[in-house]
Every structure is written in C-alpha cells, then in structure tokens.
N, C-alpha and C positions, 0 to 999 in steps of 0.2 A: 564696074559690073553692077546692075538692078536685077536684083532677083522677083522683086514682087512690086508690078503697081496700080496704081488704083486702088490700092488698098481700102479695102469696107467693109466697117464691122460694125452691126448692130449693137453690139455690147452683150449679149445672151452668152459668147463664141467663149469654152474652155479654151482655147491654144486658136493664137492668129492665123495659123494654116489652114482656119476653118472659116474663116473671114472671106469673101469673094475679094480677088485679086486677078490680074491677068499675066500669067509668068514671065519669067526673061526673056522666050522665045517672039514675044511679042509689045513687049514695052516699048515705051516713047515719052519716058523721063528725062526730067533736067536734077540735075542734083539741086536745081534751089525749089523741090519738090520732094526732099528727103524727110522722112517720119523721126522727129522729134518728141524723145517723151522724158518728162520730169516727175516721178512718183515721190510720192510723201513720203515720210516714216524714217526710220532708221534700216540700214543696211542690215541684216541678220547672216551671219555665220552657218556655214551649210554643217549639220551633225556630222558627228563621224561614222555611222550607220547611216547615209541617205535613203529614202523609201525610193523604190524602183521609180526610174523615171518614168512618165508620159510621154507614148511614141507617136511621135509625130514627123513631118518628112522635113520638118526644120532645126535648127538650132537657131539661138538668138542673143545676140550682145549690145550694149550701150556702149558709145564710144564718144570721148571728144566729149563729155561734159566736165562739170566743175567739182564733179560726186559720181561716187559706184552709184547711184541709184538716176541720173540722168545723162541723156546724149542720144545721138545720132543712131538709131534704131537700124544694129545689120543684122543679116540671114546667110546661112550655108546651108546647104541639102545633108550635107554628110560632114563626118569630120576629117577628113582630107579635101574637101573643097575648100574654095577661095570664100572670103567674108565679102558679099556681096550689100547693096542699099536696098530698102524698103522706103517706098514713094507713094505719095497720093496725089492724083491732079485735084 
C-alpha cells in the first residue's frame, strides 16, 4: 500500500501533508522509491502531559531502521487504517 508519491517539499512545510504529493488513488510507485530518513540527535521521551497534537489527515512512523530515529517513512489516514509507504519518483 502507497499512500503518498511524489512527494515535494520545499522545506518551509510544518507537517508533510502540506508538501505536494499525488495520493494512493493515483500513484505509480515502486517500493525501491520509498522515502528514507535518518535524523540526528537523540531520541527524546514523549512528557507525560503531551501538548495537544497537530491535526493533520496523517499519522507517520519510521520503520526498518538501525534506531527509533531512522527508516522507511510510513503514513495512515486515520488510526484504524493500514501503514501504508511514502515514495518519491
């Protein structure tokens, strides 16, 4: 499952849902076009009072890397969908 591809982001974009993409309905990925990302830093532990989240029509996880902070970049609509890939040609 490809939720998002072509992914494009200027780098300005608070949240990658704001990034130009063209959704599942019409992608034409290969999985060895899957969005890869490796962030610096240390992992940080989420408060036990979290600040309200920022609502966006995504959620988003790393998966399949060496560290909680990289790997294979997936997306779900909602929290009962399926973890779909995020692709750039």
């Amino acid at each position: 499952l490809i939720y998002m591809d072509n992914l494009a982001c200027s780098g300005t974009e608070s949240t990658l849902d704001t990034c130009s993409y063209i959704d599942y309905t019409r992608e034409n990925c290969a999985h060895s076009e899957d969005v890869y990302l490796s962030c610096p830093g240390t992992v940080v532990s989420i408060p036990s009072t979290p600040s309200p989240p920022v609502s966006t029509p995504y959620l988003y996880r790393l998966v399949g890397g060496s560290s909680a902070n990289q790997g294979r970049l997936e997306a779900r609509q909602n929290a009962s969908a399926p973890w779909g890939t995020v692709c750039d040609d």
